[in-house]
C-alpha positions in Angstrom: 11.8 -12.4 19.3 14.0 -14.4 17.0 16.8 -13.4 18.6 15.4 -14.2 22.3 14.4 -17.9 20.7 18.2 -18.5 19.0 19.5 -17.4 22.9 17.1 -20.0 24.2 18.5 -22.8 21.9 22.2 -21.7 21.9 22.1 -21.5 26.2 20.7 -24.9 26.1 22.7 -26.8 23.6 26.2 -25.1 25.6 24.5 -26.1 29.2 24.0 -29.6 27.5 27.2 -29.8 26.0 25.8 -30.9 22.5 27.3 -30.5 19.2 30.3 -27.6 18.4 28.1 -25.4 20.9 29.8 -26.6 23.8 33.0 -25.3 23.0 32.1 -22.0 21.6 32.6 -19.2 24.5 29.7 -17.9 27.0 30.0 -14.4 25.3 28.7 -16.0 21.7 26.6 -17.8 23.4 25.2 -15.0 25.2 25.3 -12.6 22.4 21.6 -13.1 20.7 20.3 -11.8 24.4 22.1 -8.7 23.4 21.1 -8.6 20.7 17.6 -8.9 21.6 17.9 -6.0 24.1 19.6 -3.9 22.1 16.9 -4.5 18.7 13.7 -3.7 21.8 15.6 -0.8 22.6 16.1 0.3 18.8 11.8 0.0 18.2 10.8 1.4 21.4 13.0 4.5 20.8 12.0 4.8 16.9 8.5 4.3 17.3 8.4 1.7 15.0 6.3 -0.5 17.7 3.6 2.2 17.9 3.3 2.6 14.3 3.0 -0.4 13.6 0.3 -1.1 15.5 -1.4 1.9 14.8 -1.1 0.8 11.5 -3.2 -2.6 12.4 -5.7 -0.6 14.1 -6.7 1.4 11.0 -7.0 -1.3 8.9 -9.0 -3.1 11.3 -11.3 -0.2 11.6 -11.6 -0.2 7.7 -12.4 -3.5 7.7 -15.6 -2.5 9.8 -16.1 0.0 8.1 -16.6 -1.7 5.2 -18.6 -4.6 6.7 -21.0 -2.2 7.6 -21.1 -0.5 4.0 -21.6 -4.0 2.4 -24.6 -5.1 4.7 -26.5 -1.3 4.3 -26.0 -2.1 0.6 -23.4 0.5 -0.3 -20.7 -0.1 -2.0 -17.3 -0.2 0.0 -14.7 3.0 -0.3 -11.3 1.1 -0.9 -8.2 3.8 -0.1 
């Protein structure tokens, strides 16, 4: 996502013409969108999306779990 945001900024300062931007070439420019592709491409093919919210879903279903402990009057299991 950072690298979609830099893009962003970096088009619109060389479409502007601000700062040293302006000069720089449309390929450096261009590059963080690259980038970007090529990083969605890396996590979607390692799985590291997936885990990672697997990950979130398992500690938010601790989190209930343990909720429900501490209102029943049990103590919590911590992992």
């Amino acid at each position: 996502m950072y690298f979609l945001g830099i893009g962003l900024v970096l088009l619109l300062l060389k479409y502007l013409e601000i700062g040293p931007v302006a000069a720089w070439s449309w390929i450096a420019v261009l590059s963080p969108f690259a980038l970007a592709v090529v990083w969605w491409t890396w996590v979607d093919w390692s799985g590291h999306a997936k885990k990672t919210e697997m990950d979130k879903l398992d500690k938010r279903k601790q989190e209930r779990i343990d909720k429900q402990r501490t209102a029943m009057g049990l103590p919590s299991k911590k992992r």
